[in-house]
PDBQT receptor file of N, H, CA, C and O in Angstrom, charges set to zero:
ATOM      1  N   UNK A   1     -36.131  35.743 -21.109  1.00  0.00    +0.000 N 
ATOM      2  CA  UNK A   1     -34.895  36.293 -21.577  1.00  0.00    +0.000 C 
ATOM      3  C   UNK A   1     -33.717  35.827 -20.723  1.00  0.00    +0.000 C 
ATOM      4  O   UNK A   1     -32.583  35.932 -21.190  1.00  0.00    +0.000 OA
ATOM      5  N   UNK A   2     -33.933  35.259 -19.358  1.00  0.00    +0.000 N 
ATOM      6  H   UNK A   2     -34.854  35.174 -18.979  1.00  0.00    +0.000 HD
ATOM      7  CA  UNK A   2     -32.793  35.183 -18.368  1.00  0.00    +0.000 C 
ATOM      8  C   UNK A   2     -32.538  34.309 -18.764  1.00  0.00    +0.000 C 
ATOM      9  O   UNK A   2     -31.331  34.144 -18.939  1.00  0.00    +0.000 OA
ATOM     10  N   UNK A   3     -33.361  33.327 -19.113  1.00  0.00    +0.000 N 
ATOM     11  H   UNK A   3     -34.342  33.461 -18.971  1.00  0.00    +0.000 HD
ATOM     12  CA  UNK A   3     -33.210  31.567 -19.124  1.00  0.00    +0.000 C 
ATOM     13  C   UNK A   3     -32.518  31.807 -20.358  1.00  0.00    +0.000 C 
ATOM     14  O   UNK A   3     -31.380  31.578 -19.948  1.00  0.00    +0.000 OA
ATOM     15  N   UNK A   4     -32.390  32.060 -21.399  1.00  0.00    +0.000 N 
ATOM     16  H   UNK A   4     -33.314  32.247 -21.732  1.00  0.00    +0.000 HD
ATOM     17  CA  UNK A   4     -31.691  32.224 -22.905  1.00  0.00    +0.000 C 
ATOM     18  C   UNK A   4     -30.171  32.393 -22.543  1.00  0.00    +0.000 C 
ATOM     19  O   UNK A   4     -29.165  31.789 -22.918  1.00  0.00    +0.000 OA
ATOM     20  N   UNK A   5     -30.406  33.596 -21.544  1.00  0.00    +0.000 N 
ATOM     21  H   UNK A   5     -31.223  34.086 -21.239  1.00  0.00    +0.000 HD
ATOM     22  CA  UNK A   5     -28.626  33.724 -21.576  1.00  0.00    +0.000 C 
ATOM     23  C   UNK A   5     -27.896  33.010 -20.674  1.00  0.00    +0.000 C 
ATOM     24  O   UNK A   5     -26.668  32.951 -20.748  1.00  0.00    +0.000 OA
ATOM     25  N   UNK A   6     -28.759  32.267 -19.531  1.00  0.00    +0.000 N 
ATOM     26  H   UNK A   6     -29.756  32.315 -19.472  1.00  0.00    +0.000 HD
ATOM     27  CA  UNK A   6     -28.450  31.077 -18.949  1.00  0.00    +0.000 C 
ATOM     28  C   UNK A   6     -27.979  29.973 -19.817  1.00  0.00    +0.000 C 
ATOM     29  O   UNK A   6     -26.941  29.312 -19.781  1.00  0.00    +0.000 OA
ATOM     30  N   UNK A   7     -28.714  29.950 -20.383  1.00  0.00    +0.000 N 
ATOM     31  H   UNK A   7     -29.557  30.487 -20.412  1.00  0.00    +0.000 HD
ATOM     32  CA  UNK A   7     -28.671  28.882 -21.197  1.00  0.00    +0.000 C 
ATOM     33  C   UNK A   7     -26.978  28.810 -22.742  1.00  0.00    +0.000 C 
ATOM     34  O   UNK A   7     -26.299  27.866 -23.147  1.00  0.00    +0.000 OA
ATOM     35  N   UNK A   8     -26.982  30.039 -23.027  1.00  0.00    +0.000 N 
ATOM     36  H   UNK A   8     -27.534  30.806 -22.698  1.00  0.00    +0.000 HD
ATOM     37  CA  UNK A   8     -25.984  30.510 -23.311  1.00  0.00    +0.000 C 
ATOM     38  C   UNK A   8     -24.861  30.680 -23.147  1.00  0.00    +0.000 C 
ATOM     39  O   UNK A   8     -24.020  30.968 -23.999  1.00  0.00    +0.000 OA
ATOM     40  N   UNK A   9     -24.676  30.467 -21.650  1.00  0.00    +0.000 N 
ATOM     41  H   UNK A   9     -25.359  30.234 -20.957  1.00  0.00    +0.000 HD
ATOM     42  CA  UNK A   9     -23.297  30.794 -20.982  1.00  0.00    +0.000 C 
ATOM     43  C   UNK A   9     -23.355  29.488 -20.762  1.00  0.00    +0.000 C 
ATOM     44  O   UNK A   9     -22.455  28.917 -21.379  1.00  0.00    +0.000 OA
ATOM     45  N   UNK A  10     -23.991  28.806 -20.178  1.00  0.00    +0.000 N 
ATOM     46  H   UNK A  10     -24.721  29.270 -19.677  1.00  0.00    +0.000 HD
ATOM     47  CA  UNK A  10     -23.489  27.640 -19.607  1.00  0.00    +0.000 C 
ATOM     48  C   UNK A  10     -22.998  26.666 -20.899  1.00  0.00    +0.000 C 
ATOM     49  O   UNK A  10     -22.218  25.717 -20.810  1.00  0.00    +0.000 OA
ATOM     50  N   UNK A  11     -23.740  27.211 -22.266  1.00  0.00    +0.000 N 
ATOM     51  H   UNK A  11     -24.374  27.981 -22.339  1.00  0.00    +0.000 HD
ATOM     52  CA  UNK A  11     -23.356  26.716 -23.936  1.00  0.00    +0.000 C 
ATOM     53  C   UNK A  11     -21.547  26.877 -23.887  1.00  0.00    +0.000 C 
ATOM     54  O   UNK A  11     -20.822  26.129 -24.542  1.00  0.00    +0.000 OA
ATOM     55  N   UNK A  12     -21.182  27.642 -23.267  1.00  0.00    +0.000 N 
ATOM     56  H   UNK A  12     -21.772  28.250 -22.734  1.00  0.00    +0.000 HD
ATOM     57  CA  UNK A  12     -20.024  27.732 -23.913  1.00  0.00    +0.000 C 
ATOM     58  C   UNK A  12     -18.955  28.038 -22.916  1.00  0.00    +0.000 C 
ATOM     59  O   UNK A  12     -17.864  28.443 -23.318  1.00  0.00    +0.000 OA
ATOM     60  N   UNK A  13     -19.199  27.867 -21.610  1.00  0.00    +0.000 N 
ATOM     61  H   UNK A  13     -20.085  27.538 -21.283  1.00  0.00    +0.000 HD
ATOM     62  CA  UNK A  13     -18.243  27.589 -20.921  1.00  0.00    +0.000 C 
ATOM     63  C   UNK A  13     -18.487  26.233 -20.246  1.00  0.00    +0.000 C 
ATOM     64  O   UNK A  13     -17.526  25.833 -19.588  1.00  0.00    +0.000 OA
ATOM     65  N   UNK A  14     -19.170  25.735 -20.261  1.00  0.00    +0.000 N 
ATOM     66  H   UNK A  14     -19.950  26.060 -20.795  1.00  0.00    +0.000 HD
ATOM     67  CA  UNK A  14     -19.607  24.553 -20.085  1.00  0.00    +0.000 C 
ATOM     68  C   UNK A  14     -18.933  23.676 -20.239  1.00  0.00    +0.000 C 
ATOM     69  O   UNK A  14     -18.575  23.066 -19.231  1.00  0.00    +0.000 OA
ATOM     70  N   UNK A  15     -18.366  23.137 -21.841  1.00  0.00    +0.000 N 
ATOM     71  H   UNK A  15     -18.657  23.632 -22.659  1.00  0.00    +0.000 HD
ATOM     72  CA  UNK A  15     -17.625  21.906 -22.022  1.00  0.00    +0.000 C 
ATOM     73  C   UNK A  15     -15.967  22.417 -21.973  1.00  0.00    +0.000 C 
ATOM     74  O   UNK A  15     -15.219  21.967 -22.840  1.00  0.00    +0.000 OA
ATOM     75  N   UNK A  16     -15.423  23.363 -20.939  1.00  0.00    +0.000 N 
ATOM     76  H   UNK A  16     -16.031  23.729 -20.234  1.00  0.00    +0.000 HD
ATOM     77  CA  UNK A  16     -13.897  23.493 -21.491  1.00  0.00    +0.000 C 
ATOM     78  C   UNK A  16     -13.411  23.224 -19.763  1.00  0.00    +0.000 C 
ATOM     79  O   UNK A  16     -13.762  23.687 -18.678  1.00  0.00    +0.000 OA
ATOM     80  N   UNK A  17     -12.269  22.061 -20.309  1.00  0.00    +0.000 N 
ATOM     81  H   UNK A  17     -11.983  21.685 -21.191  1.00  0.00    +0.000 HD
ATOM     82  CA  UNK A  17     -11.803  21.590 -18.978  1.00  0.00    +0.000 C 
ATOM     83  C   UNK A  17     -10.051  21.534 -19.126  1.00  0.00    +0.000 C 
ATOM     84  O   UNK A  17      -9.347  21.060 -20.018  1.00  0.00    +0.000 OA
ATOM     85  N   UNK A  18      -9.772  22.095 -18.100  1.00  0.00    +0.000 N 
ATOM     86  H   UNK A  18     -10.344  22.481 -17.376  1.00  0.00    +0.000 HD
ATOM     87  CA  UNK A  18      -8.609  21.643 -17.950  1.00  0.00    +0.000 C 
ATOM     88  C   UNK A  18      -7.468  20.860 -17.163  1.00  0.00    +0.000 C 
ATOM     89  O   UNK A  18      -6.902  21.509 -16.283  1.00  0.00    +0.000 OA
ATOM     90  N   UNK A  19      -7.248  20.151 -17.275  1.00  0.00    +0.000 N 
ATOM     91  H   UNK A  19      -7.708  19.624 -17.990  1.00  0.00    +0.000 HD
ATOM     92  CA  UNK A  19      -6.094  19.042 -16.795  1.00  0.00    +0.000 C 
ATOM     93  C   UNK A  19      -5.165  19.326 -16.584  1.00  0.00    +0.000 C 
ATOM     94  O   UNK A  19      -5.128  19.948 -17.646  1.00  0.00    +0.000 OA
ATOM     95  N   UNK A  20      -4.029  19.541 -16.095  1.00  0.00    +0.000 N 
ATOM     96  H   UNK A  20      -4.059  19.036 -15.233  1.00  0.00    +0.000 HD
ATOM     97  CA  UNK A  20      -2.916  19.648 -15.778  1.00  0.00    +0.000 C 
ATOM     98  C   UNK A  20      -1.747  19.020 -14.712  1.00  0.00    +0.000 C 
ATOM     99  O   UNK A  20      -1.850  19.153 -13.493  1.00  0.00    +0.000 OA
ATOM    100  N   UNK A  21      -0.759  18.401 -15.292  1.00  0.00    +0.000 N 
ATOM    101  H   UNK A  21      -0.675  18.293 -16.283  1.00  0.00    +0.000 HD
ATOM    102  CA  UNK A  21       0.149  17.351 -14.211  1.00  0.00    +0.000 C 
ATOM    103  C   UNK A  21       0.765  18.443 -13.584  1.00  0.00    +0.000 C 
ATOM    104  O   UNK A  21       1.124  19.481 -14.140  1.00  0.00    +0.000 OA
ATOM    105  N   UNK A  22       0.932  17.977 -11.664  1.00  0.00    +0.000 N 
ATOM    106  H   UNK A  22       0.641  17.134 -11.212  1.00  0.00    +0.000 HD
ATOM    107  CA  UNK A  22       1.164  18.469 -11.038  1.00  0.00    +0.000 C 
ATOM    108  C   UNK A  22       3.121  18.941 -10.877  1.00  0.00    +0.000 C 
ATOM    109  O   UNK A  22       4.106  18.270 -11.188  1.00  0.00    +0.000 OA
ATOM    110  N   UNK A  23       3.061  19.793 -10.509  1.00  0.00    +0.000 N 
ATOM    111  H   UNK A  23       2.261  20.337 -10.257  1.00  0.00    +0.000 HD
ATOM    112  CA  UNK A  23       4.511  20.681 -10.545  1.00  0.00    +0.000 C 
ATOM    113  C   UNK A  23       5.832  19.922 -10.115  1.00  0.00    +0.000 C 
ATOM    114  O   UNK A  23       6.931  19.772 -10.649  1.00  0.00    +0.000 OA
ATOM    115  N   UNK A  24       5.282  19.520  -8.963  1.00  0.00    +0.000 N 
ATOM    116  H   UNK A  24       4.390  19.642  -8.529  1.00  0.00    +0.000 HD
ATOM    117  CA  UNK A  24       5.742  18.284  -7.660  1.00  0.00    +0.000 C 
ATOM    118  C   UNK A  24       5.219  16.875  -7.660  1.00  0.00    +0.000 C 
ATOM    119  O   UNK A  24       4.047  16.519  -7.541  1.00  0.00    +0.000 OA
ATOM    120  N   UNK A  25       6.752  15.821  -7.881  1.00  0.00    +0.000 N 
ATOM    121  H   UNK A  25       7.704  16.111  -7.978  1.00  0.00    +0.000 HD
ATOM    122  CA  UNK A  25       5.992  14.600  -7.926  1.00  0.00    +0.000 C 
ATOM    123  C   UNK A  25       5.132  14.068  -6.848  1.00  0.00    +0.000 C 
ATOM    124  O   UNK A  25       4.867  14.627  -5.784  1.00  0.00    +0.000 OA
ATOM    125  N   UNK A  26       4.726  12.901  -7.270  1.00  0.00    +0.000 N 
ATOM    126  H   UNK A  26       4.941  12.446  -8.135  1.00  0.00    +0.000 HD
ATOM    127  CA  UNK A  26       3.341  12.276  -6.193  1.00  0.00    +0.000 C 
ATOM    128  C   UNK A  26       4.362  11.585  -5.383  1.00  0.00    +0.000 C 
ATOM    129  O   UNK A  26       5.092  10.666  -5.754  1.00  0.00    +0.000 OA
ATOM    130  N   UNK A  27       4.314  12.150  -4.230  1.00  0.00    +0.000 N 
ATOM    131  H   UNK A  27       3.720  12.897  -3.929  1.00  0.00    +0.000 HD
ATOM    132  CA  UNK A  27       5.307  11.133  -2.942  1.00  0.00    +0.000 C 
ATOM    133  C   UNK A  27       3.883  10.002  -2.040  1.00  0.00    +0.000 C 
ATOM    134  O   UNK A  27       2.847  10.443  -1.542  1.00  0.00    +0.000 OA
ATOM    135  N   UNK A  28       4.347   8.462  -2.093  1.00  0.00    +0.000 N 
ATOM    136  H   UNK A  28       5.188   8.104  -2.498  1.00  0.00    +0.000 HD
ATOM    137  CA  UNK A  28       3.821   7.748  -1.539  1.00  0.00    +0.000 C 
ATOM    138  C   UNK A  28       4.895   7.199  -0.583  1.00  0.00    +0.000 C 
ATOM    139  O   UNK A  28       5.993   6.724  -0.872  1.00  0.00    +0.000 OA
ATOM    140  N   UNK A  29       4.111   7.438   1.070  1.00  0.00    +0.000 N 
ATOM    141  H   UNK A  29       3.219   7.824   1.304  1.00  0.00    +0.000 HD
ATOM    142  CA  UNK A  29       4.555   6.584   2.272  1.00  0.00    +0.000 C 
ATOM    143  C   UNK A  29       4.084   5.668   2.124  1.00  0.00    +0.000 C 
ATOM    144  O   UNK A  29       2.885   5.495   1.907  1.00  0.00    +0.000 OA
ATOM    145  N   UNK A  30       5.246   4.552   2.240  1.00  0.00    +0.000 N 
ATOM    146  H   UNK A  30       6.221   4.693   2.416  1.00  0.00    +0.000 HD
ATOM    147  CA  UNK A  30       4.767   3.171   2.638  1.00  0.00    +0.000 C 
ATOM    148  C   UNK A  30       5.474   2.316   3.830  1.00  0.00    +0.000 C 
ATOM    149  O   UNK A  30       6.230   1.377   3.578  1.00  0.00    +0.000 OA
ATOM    150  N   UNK A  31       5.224   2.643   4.867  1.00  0.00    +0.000 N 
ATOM    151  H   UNK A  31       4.611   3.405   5.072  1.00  0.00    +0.000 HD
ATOM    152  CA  UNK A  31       5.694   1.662   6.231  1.00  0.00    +0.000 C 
ATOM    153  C   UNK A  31       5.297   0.612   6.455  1.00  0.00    +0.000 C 
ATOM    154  O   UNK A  31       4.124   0.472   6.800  1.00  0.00    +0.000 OA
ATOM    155  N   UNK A  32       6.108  -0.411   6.335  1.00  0.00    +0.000 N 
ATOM    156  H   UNK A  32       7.061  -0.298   6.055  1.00  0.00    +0.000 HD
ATOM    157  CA  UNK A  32       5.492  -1.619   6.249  1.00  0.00    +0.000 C 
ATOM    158  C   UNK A  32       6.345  -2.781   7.021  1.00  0.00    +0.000 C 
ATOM    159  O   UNK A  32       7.440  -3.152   6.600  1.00  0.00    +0.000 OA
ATOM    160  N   UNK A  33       5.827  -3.231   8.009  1.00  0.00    +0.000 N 
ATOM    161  H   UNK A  33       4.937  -2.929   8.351  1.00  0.00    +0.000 HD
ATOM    162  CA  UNK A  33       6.875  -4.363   9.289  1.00  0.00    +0.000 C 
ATOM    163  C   UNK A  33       6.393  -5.349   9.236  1.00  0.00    +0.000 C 
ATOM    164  O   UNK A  33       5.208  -5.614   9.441  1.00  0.00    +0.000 OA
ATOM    165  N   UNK A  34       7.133  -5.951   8.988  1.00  0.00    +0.000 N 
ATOM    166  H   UNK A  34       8.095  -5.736   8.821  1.00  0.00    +0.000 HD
ATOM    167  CA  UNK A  34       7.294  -7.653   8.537  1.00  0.00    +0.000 C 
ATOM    168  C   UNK A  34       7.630  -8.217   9.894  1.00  0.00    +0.000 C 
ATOM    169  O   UNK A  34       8.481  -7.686  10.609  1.00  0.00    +0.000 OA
ATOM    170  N   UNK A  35       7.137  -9.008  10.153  1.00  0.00    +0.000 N 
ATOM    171  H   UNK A  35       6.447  -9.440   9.572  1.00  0.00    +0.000 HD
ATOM    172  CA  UNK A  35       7.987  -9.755  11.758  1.00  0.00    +0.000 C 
ATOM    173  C   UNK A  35       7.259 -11.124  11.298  1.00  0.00    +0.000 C 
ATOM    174  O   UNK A  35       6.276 -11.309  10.580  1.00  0.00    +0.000 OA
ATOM    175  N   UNK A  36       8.268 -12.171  12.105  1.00  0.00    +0.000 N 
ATOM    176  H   UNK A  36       9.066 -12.021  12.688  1.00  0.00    +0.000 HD
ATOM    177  CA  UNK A  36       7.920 -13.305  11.627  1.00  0.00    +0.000 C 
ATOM    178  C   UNK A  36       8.577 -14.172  12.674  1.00  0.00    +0.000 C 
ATOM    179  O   UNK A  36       9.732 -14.066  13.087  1.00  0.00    +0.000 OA
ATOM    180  N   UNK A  37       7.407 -15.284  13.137  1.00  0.00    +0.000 N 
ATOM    181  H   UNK A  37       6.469 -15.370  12.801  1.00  0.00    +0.000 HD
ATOM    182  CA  UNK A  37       7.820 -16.088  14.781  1.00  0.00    +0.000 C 
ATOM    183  C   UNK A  37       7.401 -17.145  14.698  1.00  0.00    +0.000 C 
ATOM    184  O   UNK A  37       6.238 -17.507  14.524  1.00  0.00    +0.000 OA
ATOM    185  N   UNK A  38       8.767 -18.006  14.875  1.00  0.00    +0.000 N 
ATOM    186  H   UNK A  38       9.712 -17.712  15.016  1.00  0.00    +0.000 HD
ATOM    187  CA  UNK A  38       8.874 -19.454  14.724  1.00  0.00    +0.000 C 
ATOM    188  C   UNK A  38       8.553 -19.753  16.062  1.00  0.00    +0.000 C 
ATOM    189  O   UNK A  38       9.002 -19.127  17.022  1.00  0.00    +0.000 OA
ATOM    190  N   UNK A  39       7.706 -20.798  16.138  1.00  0.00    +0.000 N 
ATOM    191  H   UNK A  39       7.342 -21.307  15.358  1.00  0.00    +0.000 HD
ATOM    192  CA  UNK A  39       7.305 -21.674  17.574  1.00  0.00    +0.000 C 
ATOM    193  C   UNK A  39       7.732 -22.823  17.368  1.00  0.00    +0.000 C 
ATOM    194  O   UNK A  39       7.546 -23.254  16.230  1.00  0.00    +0.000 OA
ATOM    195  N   UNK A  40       8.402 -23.669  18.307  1.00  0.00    +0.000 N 
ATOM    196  H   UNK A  40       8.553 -23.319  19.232  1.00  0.00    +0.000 HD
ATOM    197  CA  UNK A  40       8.648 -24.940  17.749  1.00  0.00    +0.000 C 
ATOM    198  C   UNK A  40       8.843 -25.887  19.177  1.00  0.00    +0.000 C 
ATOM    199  O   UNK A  40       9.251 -25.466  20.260  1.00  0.00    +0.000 OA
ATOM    200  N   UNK A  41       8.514 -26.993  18.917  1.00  0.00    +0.000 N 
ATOM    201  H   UNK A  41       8.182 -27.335  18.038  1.00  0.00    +0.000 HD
ATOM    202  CA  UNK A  41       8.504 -28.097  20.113  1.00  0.00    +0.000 C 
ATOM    203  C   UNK A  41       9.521 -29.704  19.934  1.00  0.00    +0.000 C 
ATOM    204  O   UNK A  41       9.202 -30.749  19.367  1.00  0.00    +0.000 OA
ATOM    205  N   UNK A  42      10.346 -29.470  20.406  1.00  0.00    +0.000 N 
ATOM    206  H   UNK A  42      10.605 -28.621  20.867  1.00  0.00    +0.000 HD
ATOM    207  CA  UNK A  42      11.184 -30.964  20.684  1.00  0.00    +0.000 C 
ATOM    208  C   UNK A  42      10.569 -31.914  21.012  1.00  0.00    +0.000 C 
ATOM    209  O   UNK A  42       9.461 -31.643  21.475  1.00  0.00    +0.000 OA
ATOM    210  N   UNK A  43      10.912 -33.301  20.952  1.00  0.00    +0.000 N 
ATOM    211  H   UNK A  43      11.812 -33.522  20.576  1.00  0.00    +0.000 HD
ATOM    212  CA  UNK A  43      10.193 -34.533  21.815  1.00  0.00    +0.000 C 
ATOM    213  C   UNK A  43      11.004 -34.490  22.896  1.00  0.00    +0.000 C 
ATOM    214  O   UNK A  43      11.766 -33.530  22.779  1.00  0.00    +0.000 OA
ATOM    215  N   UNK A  44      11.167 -35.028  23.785  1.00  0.00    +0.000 N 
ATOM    216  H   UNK A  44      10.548 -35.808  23.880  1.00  0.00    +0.000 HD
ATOM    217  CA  UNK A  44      12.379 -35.014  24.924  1.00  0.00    +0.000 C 
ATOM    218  C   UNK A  44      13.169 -35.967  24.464  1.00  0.00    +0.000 C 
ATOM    219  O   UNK A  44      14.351 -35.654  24.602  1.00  0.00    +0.000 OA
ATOM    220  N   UNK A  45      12.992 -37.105  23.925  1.00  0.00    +0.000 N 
ATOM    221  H   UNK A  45      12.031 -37.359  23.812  1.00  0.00    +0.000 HD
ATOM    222  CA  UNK A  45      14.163 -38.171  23.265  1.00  0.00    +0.000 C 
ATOM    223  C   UNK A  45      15.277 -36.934  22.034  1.00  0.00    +0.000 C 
ATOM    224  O   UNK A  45      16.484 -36.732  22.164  1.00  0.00    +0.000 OA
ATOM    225  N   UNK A  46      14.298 -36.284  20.881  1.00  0.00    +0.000 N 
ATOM    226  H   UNK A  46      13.318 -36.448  20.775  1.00  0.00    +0.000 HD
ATOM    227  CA  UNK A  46      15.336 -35.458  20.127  1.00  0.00    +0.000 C 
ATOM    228  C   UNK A  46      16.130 -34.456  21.091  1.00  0.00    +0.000 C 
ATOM    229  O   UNK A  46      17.325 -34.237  20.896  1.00  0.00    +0.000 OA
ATOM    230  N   UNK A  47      15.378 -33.820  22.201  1.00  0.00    +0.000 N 
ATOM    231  H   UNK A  47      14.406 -33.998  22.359  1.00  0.00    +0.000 HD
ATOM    232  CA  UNK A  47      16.097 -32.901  22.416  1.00  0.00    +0.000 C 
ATOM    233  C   UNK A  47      17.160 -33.808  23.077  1.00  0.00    +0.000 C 
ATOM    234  O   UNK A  47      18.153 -33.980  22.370  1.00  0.00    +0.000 OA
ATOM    235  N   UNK A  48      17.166 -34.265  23.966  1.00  0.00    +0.000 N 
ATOM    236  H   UNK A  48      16.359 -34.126  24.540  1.00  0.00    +0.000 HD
ATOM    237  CA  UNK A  48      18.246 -35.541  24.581  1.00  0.00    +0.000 C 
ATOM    238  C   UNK A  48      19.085 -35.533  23.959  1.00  0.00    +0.000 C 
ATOM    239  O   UNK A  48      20.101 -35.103  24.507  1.00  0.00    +0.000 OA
ATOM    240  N   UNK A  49      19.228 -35.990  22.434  1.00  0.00    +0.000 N 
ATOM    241  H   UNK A  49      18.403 -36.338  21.989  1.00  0.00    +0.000 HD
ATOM    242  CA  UNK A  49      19.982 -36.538  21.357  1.00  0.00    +0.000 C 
ATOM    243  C   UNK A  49      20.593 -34.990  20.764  1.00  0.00    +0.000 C 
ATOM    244  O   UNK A  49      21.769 -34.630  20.726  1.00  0.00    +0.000 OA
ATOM    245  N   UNK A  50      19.603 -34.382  20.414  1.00  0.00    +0.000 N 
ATOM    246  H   UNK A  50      18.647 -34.675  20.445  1.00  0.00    +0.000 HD
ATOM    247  CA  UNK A  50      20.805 -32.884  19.919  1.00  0.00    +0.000 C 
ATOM    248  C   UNK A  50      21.537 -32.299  20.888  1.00  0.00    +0.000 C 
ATOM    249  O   UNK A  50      22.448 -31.595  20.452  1.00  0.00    +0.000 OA
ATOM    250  N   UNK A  51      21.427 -32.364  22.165  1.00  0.00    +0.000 N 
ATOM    251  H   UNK A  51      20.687 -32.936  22.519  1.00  0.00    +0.000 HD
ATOM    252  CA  UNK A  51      21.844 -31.831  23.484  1.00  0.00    +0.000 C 
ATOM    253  C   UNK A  51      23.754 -33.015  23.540  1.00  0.00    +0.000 C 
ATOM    254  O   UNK A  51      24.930 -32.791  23.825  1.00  0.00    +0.000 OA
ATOM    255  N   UNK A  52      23.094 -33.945  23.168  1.00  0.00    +0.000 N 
ATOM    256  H   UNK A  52      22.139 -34.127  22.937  1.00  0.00    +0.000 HD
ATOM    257  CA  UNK A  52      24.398 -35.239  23.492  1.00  0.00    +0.000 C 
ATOM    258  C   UNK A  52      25.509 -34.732  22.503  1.00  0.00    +0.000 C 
ATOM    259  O   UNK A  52      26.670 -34.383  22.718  1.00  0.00    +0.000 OA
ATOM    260  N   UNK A  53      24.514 -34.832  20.949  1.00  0.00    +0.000 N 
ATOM    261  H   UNK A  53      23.571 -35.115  20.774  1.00  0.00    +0.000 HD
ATOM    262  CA  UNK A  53      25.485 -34.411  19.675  1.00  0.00    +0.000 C 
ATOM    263  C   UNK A  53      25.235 -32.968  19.071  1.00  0.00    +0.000 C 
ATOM    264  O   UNK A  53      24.312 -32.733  18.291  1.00  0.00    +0.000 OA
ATOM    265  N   UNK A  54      26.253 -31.919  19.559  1.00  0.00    +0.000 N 
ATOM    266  H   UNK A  54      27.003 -32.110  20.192  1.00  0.00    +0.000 HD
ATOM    267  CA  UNK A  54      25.748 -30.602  19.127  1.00  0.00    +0.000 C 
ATOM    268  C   UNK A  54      26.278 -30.471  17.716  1.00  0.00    +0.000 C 
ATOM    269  O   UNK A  54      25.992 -29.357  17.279  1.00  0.00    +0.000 OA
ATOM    270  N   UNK A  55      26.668 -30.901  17.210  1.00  0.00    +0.000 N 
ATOM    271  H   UNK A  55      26.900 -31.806  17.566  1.00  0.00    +0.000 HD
ATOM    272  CA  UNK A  55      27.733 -31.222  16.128  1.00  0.00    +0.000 C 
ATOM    273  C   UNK A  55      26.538 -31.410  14.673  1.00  0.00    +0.000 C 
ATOM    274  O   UNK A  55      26.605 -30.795  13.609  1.00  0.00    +0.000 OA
ATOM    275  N   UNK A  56      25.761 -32.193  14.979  1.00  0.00    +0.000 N 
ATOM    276  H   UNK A  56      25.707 -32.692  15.844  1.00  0.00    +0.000 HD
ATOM    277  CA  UNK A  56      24.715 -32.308  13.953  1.00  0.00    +0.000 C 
ATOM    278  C   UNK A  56      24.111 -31.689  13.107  1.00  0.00    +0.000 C 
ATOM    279  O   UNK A  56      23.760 -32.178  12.033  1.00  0.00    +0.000 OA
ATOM    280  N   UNK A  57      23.853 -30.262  13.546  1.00  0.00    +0.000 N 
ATOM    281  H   UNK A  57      24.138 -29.865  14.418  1.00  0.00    +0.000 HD
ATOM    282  CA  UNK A  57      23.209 -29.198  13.032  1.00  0.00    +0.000 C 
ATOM    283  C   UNK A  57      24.263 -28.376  12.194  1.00  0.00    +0.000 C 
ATOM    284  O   UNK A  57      23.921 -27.345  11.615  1.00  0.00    +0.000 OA
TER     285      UNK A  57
């Protein structure tokens, strides 16, 4: 007899679901640091030459 009305209840509350959108929008943090590093090497003849003519650049 238990198992019947087990079986019964779980019949009919079983499939009822509810969904609902939240009250307050969805806030997303996003921190995000970009850094970016140029390395760079002269010959000693260019640097010579941009050092003579600063004008070039």
């Amino acid at each position: 007899m238990t198992r019947l009305m087990a079986i019964g209840l779980t019949a009919t509350t079983g499939g009822c679901i509810n969904v609902s959108a939240p009250d307050k929008p969805i806030e997303i943090n996003l921190n995000i640091s970009v850094t970016q590093e140029v390395v760079y090497r002269l010959d000693g003849e260019a640097k010579s030459l941009i050092q003579q003519n600063p004008g070039i650049f």
